[in-house]
N, C-alpha and C positions, 0 to 999 in steps of 0.2 A: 504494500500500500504506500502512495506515496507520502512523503514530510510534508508536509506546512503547518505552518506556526499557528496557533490555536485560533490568534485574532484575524486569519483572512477568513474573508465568508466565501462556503463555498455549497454550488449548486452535486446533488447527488442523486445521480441517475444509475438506479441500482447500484450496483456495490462500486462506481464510478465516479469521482471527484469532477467539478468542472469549476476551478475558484473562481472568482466574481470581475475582479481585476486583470483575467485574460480576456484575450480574443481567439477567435476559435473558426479554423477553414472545414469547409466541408469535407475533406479526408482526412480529418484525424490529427492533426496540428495546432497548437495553442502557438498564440505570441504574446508577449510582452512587453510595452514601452517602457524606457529606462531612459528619460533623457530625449535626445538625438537619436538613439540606436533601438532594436529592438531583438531581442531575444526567442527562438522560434525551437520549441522542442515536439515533442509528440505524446499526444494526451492517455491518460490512464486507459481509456476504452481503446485507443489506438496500438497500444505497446501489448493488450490483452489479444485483442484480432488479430496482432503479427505474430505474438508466442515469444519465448525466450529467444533475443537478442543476441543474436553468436560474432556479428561481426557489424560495423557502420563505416561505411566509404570517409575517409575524408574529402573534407572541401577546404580549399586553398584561398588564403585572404587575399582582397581584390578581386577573386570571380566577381563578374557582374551577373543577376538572375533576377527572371520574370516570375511575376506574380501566377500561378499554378504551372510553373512549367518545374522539368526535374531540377531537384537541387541534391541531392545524394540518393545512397543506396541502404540499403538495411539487410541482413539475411540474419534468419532466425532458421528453428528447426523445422518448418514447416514452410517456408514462404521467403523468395528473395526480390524486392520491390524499389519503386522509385517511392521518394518519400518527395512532394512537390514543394516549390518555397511557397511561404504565405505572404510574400508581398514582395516588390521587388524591389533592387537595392544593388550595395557592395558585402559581399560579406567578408568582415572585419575579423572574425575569429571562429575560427571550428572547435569545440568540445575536448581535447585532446587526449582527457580523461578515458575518454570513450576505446578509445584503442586498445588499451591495455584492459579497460572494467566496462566494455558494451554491455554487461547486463544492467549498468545506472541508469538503461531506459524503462528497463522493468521496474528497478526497485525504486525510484527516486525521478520519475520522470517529469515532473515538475522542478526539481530542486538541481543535482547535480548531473541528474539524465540529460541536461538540453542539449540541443546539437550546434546549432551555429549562432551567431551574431552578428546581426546583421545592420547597415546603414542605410535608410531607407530611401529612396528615391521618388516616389510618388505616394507619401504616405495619406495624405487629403484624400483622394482618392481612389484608393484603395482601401483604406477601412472601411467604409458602412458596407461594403461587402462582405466584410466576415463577421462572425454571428459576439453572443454574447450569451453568458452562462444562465438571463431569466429570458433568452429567447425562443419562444414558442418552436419555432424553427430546427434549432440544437435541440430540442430533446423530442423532437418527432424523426430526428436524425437519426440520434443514437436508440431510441427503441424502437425503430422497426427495423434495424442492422444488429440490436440487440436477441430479437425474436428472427432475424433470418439465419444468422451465426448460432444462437443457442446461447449467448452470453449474459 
């Protein structure tokens, strides 16, 4: 399950975290503004769809990347995918963690699970296009991918 600190509010779709102060793409991606930058990992329901995390591509700072286009790779024991960016940008730093302890998408995919860091480039608009954790939308998402998967 993943960590957050007791005082973030957080939306819970079955046994699925969605904290309040992310943003959320329709494949299974949270981000985070920090500033200038924004931080883009993959969400508790999304790390559970993919299964244990065996390996994450790196991405190199300075890629430049489109909003749902590929931004890395994932392989788990079941499934090896593109994981899409949530917005586009520079990305400023990749996870590096991840290389050596790719299950931090499992355990901590909110906290020390995230993947890249990113500088956004058209963030005006681009956000109202990704959802938010009291929207109607996000959780008609994740429960009917909930009941098609069995999750």
């Amino acid at each position: 399950m993943p960590t957050l600190p007791a005082e973030v509010e957080k939306l819970r779709l079955g046994k699925y975290l969605f904290p309040e102060e992310l943003y959320y793409d329709r494949t299974h991606n949270w981000v985070r503004l920090e500033g200038e930058e924004a931080v883009q990992g993959l969400t508790s329901f999304g790390q559970a769809l993919a299964g244990e995390i065996l390996y994450v591509e790196p991405v190199p700072a300075g890629r430049k990347v489109r909003q749902g286009e590929p931004l890395l790779s994932l392989e788990s024991g079941k499934w090896v995918g593109r994981i899409q960016s949530a917005l586009s940008g520079e990305v400023l730093a990749f996870n590096s963690a991840l290389l050596e302890k790719p299950e931090l998408v499992n355990k901590d995919p909110y906290g020390a699970g995230w993947l890249v860091r990113l500088r956004p480039s058209a963030l005006e608009a681009e956000l109202p296009a990704l959802l938010r954790a009291g929207d109607p939308e996000l959780a008609s998402l994740i429960e009917a991918e909930r009941e098609k998967y069995g999750l």
